[in-house]
ROTORKOL-627377 format. One record per residue (C-alpha): residue number from 1; x, y negated, z negated. Coordinates in steps of 0.02 Angstrom, whole numbers, plus 32768, in hexadecimal, padded with zeros to 4 digits. Example, Ala and Ser with C-alpha at 12.3 -4.5 7.8 and 13.67 -1.06 7.14 Angstrom:
@rotor=1; east=8267; north=80E1; up=7E7A
@rotor=2; east=82AC; north=8035; up=7E9B
This chain:
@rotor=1; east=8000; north=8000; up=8000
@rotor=2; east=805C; north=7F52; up=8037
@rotor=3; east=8062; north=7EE8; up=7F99
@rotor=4; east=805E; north=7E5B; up=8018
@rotor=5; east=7F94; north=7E57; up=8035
@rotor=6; east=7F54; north=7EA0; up=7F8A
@rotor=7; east=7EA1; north=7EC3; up=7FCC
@rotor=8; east=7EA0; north=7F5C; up=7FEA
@rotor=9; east=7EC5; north=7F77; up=7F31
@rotor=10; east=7E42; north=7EFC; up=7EFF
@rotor=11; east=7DAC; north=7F5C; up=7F61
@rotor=12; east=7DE8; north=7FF0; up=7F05
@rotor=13; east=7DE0; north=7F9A; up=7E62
@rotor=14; east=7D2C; north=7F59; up=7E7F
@rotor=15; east=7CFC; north=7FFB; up=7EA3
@rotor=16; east=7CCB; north=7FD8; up=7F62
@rotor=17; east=7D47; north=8062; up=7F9C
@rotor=18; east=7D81; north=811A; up=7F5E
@rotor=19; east=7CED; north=816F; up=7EF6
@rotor=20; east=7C5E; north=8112; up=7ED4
@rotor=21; east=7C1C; north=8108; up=7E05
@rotor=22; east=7B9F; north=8183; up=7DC4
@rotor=23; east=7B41; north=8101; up=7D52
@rotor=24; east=7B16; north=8041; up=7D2A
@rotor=25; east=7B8F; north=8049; up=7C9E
@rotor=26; east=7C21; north=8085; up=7D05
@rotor=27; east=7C1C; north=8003; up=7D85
@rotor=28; east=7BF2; north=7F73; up=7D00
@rotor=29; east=7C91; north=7FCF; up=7C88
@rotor=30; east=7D01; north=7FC4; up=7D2A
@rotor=31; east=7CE5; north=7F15; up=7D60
@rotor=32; east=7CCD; north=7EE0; up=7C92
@rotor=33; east=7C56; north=7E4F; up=7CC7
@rotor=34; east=7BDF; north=7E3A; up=7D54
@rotor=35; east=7B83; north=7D8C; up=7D88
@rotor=36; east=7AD6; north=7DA2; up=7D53
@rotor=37; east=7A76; north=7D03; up=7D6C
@rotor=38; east=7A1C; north=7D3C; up=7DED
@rotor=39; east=79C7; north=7E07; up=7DBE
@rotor=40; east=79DA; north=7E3D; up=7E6F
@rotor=41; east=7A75; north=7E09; up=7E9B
@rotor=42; east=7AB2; north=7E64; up=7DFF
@rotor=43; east=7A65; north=7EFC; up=7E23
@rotor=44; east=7A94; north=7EFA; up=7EDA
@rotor=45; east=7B4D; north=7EFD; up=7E7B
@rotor=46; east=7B24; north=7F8E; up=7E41
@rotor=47; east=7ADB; north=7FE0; up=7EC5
@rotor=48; east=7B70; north=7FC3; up=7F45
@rotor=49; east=7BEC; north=800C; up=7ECA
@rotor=50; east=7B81; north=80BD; up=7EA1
@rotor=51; east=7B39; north=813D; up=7EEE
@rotor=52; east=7A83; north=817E; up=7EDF
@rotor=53; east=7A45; north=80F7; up=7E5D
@rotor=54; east=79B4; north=8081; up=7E60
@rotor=55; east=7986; north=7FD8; up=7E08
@rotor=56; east=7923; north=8032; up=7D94
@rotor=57; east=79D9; north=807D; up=7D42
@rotor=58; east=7A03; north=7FE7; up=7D27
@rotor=59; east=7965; north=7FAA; up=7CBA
@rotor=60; east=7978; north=8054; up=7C60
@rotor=61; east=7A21; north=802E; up=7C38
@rotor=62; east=79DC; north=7F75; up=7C13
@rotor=63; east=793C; north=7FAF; up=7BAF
@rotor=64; east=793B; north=8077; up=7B68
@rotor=65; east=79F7; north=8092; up=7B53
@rotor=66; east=7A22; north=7FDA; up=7B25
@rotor=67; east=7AE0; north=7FF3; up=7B8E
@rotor=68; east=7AD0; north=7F60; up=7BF5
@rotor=69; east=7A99; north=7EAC; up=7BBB
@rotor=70; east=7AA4; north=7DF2; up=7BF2
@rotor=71; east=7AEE; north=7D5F; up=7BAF
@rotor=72; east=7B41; north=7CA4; up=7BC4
@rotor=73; east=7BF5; north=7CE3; up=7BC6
@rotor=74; east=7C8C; north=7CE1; up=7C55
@rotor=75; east=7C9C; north=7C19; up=7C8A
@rotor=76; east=7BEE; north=7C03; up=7C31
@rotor=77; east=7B7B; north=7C6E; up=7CB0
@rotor=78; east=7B18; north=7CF6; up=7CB2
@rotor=79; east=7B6D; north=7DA4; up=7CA6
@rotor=80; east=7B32; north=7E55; up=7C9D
@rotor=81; east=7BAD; north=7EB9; up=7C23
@rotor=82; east=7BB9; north=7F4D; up=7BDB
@rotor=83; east=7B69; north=7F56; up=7B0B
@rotor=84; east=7C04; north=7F90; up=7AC3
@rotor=85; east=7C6C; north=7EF7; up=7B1F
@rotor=86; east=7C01; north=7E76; up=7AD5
@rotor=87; east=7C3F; north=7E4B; up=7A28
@rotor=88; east=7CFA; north=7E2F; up=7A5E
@rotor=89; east=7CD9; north=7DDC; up=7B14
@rotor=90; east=7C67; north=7D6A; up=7AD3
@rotor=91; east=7CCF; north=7D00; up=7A37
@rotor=92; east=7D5D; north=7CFD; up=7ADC
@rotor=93; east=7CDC; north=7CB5; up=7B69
@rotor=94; east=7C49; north=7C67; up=7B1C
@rotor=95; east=7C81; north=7BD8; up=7A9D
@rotor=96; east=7CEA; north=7B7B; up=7B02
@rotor=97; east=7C31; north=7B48; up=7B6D
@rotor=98; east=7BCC; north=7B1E; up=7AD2
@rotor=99; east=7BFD; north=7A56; up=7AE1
@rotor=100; east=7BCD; north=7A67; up=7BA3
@rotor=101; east=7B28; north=7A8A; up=7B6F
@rotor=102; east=7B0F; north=7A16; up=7AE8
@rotor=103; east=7B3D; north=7998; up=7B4D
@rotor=104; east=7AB9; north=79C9; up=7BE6
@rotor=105; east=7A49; north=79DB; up=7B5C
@rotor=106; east=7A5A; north=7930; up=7B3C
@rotor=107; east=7A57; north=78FA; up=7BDD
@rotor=108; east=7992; north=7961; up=7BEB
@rotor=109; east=7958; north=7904; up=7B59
@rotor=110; east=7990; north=7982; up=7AE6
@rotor=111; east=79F8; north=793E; up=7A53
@rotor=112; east=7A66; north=7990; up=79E3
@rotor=113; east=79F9; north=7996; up=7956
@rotor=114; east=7967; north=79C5; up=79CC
@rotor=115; east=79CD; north=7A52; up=7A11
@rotor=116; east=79F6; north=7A94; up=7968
@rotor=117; east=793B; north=7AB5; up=792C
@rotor=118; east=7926; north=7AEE; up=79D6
@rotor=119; east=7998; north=7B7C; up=79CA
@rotor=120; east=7959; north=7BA7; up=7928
@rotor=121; east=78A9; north=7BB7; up=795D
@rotor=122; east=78F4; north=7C30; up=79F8
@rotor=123; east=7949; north=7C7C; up=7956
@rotor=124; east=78AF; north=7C9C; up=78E9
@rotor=125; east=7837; north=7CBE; up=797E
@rotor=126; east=78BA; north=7D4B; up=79B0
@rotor=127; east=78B9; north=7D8D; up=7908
@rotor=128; east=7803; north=7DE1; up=7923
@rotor=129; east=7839; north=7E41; up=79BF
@rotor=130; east=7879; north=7E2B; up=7A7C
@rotor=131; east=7820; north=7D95; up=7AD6
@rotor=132; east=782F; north=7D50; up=7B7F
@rotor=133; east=7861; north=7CA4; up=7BC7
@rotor=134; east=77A9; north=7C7D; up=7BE3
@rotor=135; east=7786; north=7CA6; up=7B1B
@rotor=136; east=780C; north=7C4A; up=7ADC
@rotor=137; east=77DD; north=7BBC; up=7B3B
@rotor=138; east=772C; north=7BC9; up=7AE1
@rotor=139; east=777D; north=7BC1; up=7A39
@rotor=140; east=7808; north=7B38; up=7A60
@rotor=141; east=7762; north=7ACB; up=7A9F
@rotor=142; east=7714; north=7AF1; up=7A0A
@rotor=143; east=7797; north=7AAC; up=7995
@rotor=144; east=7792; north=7A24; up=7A0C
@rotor=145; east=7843; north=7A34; up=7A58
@rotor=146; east=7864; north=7A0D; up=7B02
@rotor=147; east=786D; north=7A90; up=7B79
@rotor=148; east=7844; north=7A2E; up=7C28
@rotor=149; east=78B9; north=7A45; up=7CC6
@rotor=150; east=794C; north=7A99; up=7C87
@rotor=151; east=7959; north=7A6A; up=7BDC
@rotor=152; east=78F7; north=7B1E; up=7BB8
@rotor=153; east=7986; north=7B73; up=7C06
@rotor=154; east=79F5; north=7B1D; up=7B96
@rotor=155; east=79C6; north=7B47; up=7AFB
@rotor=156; east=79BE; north=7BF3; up=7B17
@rotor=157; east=7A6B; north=7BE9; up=7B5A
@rotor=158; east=7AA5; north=7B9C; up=7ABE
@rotor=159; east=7A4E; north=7C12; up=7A67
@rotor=160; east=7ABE; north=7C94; up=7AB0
@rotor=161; east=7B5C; north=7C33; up=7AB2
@rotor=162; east=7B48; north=7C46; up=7A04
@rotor=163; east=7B36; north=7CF5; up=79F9
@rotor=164; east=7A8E; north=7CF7; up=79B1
@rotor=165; east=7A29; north=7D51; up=7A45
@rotor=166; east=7A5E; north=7D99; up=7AF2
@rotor=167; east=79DF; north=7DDC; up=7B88
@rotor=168; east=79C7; north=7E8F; up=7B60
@rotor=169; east=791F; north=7EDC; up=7B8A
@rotor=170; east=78A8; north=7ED5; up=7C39
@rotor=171; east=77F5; north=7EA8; up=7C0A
@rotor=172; east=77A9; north=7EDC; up=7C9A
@rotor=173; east=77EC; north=7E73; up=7D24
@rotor=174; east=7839; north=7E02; up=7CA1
@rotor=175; east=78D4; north=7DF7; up=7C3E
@rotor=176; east=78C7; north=7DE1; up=7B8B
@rotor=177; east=793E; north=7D93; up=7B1D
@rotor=178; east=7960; north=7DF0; up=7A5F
@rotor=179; east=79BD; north=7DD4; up=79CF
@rotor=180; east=7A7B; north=7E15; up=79F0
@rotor=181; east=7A86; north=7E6C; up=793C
@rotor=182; east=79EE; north=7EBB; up=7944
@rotor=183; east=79FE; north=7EF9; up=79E7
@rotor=184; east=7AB7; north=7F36; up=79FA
@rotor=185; east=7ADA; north=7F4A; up=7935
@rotor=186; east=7B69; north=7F3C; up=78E1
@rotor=187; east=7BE2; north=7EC8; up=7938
@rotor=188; east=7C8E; north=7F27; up=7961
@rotor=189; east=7CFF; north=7E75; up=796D
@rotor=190; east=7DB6; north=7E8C; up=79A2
@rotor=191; east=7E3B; north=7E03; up=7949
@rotor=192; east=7E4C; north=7D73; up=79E2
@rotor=193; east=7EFC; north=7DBF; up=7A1B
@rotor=194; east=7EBD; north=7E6E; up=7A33
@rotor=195; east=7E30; north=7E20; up=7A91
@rotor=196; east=7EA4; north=7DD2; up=7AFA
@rotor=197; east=7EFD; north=7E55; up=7B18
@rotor=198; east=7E57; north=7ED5; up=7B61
@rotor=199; east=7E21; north=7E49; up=7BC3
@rotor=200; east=7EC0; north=7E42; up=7C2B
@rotor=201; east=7EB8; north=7F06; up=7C22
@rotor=202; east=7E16; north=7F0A; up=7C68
@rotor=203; east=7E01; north=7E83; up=7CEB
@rotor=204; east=7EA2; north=7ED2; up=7D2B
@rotor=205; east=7E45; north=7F8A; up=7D3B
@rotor=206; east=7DAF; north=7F3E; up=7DA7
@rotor=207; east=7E14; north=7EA1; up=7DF4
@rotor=208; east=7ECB; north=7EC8; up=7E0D
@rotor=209; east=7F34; north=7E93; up=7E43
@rotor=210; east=7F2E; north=7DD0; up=7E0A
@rotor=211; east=7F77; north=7D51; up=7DD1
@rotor=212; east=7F72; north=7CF7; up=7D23
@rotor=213; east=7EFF; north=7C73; up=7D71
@rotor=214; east=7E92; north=7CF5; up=7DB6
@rotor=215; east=7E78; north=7D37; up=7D0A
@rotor=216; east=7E5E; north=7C7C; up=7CAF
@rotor=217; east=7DE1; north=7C57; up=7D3F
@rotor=218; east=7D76; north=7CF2; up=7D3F
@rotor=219; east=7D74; north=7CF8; up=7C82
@rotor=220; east=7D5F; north=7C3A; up=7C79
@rotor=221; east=7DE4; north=7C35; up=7BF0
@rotor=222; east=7E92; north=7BC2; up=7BD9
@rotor=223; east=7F17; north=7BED; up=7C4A
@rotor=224; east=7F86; north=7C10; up=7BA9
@rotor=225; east=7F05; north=7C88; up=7B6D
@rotor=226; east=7F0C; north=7CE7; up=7C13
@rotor=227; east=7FBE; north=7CF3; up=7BFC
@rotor=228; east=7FBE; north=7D12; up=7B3E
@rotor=229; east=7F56; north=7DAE; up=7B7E
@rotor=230; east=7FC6; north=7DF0; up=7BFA
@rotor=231; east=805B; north=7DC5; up=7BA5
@rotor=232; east=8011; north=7E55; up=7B12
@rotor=233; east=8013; north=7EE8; up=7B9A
@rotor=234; east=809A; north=7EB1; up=7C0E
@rotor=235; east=80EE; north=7F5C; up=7BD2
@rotor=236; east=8045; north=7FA5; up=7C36
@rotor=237; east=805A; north=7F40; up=7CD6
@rotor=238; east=80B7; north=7F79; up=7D88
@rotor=239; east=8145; north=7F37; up=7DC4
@rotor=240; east=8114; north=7EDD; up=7E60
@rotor=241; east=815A; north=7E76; up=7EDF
@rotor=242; east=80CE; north=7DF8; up=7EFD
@rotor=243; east=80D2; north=7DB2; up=7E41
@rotor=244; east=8028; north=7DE6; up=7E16
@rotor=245; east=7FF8; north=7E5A; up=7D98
@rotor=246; east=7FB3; north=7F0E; up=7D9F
@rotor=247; east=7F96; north=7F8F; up=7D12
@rotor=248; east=8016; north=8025; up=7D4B
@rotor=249; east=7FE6; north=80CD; up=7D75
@rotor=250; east=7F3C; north=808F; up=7DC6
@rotor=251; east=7EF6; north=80F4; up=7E4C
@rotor=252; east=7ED5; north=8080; up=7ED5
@rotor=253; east=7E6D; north=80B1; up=7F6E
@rotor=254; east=7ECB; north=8077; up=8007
@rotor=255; east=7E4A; north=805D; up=8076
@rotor=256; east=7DC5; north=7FC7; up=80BD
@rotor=257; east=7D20; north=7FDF; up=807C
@rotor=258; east=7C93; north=801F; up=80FE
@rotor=259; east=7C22; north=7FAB; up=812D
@rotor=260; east=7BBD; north=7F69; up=809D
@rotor=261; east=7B3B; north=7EFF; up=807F
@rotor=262; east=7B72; north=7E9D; up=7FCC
@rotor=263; east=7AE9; north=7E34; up=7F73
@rotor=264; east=7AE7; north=7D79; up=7F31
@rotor=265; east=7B6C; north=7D49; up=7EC9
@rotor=266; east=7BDA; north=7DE2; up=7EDF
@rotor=267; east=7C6E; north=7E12; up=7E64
@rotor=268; east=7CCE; north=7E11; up=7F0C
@rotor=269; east=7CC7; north=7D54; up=7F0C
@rotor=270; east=7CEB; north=7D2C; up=7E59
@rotor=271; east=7D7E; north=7D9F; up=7E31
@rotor=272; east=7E0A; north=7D1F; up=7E55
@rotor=273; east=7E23; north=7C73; up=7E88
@rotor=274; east=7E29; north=7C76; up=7F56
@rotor=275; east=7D88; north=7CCA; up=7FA9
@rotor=276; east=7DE6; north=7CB0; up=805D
@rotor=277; east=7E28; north=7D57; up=8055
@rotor=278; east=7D64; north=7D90; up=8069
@rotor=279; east=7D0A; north=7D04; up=80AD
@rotor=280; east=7D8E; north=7C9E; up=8126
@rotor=281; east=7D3B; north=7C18; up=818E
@rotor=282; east=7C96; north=7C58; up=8140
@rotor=283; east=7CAD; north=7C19; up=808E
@rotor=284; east=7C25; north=7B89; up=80BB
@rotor=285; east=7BA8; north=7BF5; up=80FD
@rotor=286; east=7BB6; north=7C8A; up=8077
@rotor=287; east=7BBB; north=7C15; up=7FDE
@rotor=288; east=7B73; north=7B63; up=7FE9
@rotor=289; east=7B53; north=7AD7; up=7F4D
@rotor=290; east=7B75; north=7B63; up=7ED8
@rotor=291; east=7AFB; north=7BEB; up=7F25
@rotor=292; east=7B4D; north=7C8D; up=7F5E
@rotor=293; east=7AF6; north=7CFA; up=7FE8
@rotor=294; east=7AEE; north=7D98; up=8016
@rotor=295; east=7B63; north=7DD7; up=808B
@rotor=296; east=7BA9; north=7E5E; up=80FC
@rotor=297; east=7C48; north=7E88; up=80DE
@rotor=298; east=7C93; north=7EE5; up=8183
@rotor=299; east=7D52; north=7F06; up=8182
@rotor=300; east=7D66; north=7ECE; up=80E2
@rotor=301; east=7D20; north=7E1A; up=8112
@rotor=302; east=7C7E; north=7DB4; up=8112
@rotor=303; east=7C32; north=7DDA; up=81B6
@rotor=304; east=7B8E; north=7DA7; up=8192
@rotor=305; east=7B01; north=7D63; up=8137
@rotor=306; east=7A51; north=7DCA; up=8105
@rotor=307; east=79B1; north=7DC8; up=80A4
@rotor=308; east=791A; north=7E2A; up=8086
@rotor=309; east=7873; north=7DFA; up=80B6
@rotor=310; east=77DE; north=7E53; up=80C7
@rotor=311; east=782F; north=7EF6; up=80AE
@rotor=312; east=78A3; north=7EE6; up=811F
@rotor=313; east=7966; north=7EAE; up=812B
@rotor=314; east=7996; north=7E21; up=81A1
@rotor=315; east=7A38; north=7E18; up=81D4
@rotor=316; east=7A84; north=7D67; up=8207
@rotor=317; east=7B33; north=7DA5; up=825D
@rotor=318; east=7BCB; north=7D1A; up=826D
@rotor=319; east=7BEB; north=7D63; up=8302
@rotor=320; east=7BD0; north=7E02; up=8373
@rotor=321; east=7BF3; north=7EA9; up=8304
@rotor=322; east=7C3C; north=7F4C; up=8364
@rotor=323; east=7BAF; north=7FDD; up=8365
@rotor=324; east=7BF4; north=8041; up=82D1
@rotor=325; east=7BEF; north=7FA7; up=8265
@rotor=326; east=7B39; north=7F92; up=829A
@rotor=327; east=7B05; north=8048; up=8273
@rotor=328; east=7B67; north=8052; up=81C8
@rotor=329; east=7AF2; north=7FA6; up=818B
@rotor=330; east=7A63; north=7FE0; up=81C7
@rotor=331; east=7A69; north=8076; up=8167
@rotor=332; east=7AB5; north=8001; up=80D1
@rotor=333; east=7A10; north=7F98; up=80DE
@rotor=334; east=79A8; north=8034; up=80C7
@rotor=335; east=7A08; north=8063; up=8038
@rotor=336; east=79F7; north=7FAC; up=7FEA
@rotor=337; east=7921; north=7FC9; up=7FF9
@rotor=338; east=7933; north=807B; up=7FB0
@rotor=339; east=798A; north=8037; up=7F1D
@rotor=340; east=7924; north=7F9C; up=7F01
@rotor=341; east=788E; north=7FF6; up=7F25
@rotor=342; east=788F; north=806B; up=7E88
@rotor=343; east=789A; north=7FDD; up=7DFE
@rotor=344; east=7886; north=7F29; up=7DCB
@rotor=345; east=78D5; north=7EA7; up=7E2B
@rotor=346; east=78B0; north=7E12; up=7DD2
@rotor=347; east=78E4; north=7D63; up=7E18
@rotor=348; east=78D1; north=7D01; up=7D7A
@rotor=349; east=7943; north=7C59; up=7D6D
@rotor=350; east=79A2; north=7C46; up=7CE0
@rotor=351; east=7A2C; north=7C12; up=7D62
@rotor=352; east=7A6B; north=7B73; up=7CF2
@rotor=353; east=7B24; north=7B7F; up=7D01
């Protein structure tokens, strides 16, 4: 494998080549953190790094097993983690946001003491039992705190940057915020160093090879922080020739993925700090004012947009696509409606940050 275009090693890391996960919980352990502000696209994540699954395994993983969960955390957005990585990923990621939201908060109307009895009302409320966005609202109204535009969003997000709830349950079509200690138990906190240390570890397994800014920027942490963490398990790293780091004795898949069709906000586009490796003269098309589309990814690259609508896949090509390419996303887009067709795809918005 040429150390020169590290790629190849990346698509084996995110799970898009080699042998495909079994479960939710693998590909979500792999990649540690996957953008969840939007259900679908965070499903579709799943879907295009397993085999035989639908979006129902993920609610059951969500819901009955209690696995998976979302919260505020990397760079103050919306990820879908694994249970167990919750209480040591969050004290790294989530605190560092908290005076970005008080200070949108303020700018909604919201002021500090405002947002205060606001989160303890989502505290209290919480306390009976799992509610949605749509009941919390009721009882934030009811106090009489603001919840109009985005200020709603807001206070649930500080909620959660404080480590009081986190999105764990479906209700029905919904997602339903709990209370993190009742729902995932006893917290299992590492000290901050040893934190540091298993979140250079594991962005490495599902994102190496990468740099020390590729780390800080995914995780949204300091640059020293990203070092501090790879610094602790340099004696783990490969020697390589490109100076970016990789855990040793990882088996790497040297290959291209097949064609694929990836969904919104893809971990492929948030792993490291240049997307022009993927998206080349496309990067305005695939991701625009924040947004990130679907897209086909053909020879490794973005060869087109695509979207469903009534129960169908469209496919909006950048240019013409060779036969095979063709056939391999058509049968892609009929494995996208098998999977979304067996469970709750949800498009709520709690797309703040």
């Amino acid at each position: 494998m040429s150390q020169a275009d590290p790629m190849r090693a990346r698509f084996s890391a995110q799970l898009l080549t080699g042998r495909p996960a079994a479960s939710a919980e693998e590909v979500v352990g792999r990649l540690l953190a996957v953008q969840g502000q939007e259900p679908r696209g965070a499903r579709l994540a799943v879907r295009v790094r397993s085999a035989g699954l639908t979006a129902a395994a993920v609610d059951r993983a969500l819901t009955g097993d209690r696995t998976l969960l979302i919260t505020w955390l990397n760079r103050g957005t919306l990820h879908l983690v694994r249970a167990e990585d919750y209480w040591w990923l969050h004290p790294l990621t989530a605190p560092r946001h908290l005076t970005g939201v008080l200070k949108r908060l303020s700018q909604l109307g919201v002021g500090a003491d405002q947002a205060e009895q606001g989160v303890a009302v989502v505290v209290s409320a919480l306390a009976a039992g799992p509610l949605t966005r749509l009941q919390l609202r009721e009882r934030l109204d009811r106090a009489g705190i603001r919840t109009q535009g985005q200020a709603l969003v807001h206070l649930l997000a500080l909620a959660s940057l404080r480590g009081h709830c986190v999105r764990g349950p479906m209700a029905g079509r919904e997602h339903a915020y709990v209370l993190a200690a009742d729902w995932l138990g006893r917290p299992a906190r590492l000290d901050r160093d040893a934190a540091l240390a298993e979140l250079a570890r594991r962005y490495l397994i599902g994102h190496g090879p990468a740099s020390d800014r590729d780390l800080a920027g995914w995780a949204g942490i300091a640059l020293g922080d990203a070092r501090r963490g790879l610094t602790a398990i340099s004696g783990q790293l490969a020697e390589r020739d490109d100076g970016l780091a990789d855990l040793a004795g990882q088996q790497r898949c040297d290959a291209v993925p097949q064609p694929r069709l990836l969904g919104p906000y893809d971990p492929l586009l948030h792993g490291w700090q240049s997307r022009e490796p993927v998206l080349g003269q496309h990067q305005g098309v695939v991701t625009v004012n924040g947004l990130f589309r679907p897209f086909a990814l053909v020879q490794g690259r973005a060869a087109a947009t695509w979207s469903v609508s009534a129960g169908q896949v469209r496919l909006d090509e950048f240019g013409p696509l060779p036969a095979d390419a063709r056939a391999a996303l058509a049968a892609d887009a009929r494995d996208v409606l098998r999977f979304l067709h067996d469970g709750q795809d949800g498009e709520d918005a709690d797309a703040a940050h």
